[in-house]
N, C-alpha and C positions, 0 to 999 in steps of 0.2 A: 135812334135813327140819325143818321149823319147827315145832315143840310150843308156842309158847308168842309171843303179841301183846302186845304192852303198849301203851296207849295217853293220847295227852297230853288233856286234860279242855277245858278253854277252845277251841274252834276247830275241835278234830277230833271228837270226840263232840259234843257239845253249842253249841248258837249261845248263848252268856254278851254278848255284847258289848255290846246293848243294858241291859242291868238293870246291867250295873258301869258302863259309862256315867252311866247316870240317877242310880247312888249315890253317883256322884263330883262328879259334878255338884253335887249336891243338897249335900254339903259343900262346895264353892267357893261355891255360892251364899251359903249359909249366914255362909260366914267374908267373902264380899262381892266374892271374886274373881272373873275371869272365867271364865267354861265353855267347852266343848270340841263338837265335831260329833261323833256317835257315830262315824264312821268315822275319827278323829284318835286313836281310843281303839284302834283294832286294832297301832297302833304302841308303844303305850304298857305295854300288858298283857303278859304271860309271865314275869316275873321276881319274883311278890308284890304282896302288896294298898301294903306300904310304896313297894315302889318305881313300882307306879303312880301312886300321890297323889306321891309326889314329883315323876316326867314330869309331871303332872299342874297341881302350882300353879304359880306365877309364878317366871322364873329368882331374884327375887330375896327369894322365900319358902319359899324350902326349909330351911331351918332343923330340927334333929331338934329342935324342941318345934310348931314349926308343921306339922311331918309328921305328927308323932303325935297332933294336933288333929283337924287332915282327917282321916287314916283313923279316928278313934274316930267321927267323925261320920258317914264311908263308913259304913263297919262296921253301926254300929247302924240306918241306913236299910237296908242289903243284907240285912241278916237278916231284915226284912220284906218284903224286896222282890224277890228273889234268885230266883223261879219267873214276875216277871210276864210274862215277853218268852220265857225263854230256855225252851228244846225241843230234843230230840235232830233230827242233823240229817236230814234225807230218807236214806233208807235205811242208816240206823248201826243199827236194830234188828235187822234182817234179816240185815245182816253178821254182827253180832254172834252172833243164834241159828244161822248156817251155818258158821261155826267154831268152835264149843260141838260140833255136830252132828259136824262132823270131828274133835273130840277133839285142836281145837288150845285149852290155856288161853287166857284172854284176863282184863288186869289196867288196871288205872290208874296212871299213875304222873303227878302237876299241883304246880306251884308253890302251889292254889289251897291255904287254910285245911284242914286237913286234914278237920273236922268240917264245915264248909263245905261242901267234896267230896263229902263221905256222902249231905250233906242233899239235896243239888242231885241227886246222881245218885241215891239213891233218888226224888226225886219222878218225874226224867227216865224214868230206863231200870230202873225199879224191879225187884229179883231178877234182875239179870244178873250180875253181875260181881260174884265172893265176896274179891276182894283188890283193893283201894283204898288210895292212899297218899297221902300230903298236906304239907302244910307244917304241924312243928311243933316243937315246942323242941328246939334240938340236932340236928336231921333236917338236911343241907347240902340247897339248893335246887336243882334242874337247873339249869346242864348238867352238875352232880356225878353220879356213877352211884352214888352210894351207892345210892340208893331201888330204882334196876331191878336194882343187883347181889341186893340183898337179897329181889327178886322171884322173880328165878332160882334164889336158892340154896333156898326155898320149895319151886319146882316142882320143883327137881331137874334144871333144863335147864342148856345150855352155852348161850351167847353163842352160836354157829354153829346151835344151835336154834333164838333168837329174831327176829324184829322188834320194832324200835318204831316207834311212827308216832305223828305229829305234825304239825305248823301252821307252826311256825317252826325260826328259826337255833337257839335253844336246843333245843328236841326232836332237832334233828338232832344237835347237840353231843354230846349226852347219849346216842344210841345208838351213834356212833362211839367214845364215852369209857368206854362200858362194853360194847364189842366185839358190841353187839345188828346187826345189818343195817337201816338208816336209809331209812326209806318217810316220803316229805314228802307232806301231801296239798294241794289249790288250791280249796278249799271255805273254809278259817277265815279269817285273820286277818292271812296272809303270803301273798307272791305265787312265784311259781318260781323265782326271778332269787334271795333268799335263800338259798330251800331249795336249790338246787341250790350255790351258793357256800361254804354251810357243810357240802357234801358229800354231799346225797342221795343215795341210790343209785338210788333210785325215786320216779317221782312219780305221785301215784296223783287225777285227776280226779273221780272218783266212787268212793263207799264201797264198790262191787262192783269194782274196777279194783285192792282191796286183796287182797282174796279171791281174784283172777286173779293177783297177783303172788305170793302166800303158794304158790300150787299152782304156780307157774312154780319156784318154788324149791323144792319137794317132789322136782323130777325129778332 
């Protein structure tokens, strides 16, 4: 029986890809480098704002003081800029209130800034989700399960109670590495050929096709 969803931030709930785009951008420009097509960015993102700017500049300027340039420069445009594009995505609200309604917990678990996270998903999916986790000092990034272990131990659930669900190879990492049941969705940012390589169990089309798997595992 599944009590308890977690889910990844960038790609599965929310469409981010264009505004971290444009911020990234907006630093390469800045520093005089070349820019990227917002869809070059769906490869790039899942692992932190550092290790995007780094995919991000020139192979021959990634240097950790030229990293830490670009992303201070990301940074300070995305904090302005971080709601212009991005929205939860076609039916993650509805999902989200029909397993609340079933008295399945439902939590975040994202590489993104942890305060970041807050902000973005209060503006998105305002009052839904009462546990959000994030990247920050000392916290290991996914595919570590530190963050969902620490979720479950929260609700009080077992690994064989959860899913997690996610976009990419790392989310799926991350449910197999902390024994959660690994649901890839084909809405974000990865295509099936990933998620199914790095072990999905399930691949869910649309946000209702979650809700159909979650009750498939109920039986």
């Amino acid at each position: 029986m599944v009590k308890l969803a977690v889910f990844d931030l960038d790609g599965t709930l929310l469409n981010t890809i264009e505004d971290l785009a444009n911020s990234v951008n907006y630093a390469l420009d800045v520093l005089g480098y070349p820019t990227h097509e917002v869809e070059a960015y769906k490869y790039m993102v899942g692992s932190g704002i550092p290790n995007l700017v780094f995919r991000a500049l020139p192979e021959n300027k990634r240097s950790e003081a030229e990293v830490d340039m670009a992303k201070d420069i990301m940074l300070s445009h995305y904090k302005d800029h971080y709601a212009d594009k991005t929205c939860a995505y076609d039916g993650i609200k509805e999902l989200l209130l029909k397993l609340k309604e079933n008295s399945v917990h439902i939590a975040v678990c994202t590489n993104k800034a942890h305060n970041m996270a807050l902000k973005v998903m209060e503006k998105c999916l305002p009052g839904i989700f009462g546990t959000v986790i994030g990247k920050s000092e000392g916290r290991p990034l996914k595919p570590d399960p530190f963050s969902v272990n620490e979720i479950m131990a929260l609700y009080g659930v077992a690994p064989s109670e959860t899913v997690f669900i996610g976009d990419s190879g790392v989310d799926i990492k991350t449910a197999i590495n902390s024994g959660a049941t690994p649901i890839g969705v084909l809405w974000g940012f990865r295509d099936e050929k990933e998620l199914k390589e790095n072990g999905a169990l399930y691949i869910a089309k649309t946000p209702n096709d979650i809700y159909e798997i979650i009750n498939a595992l109920e039986v």
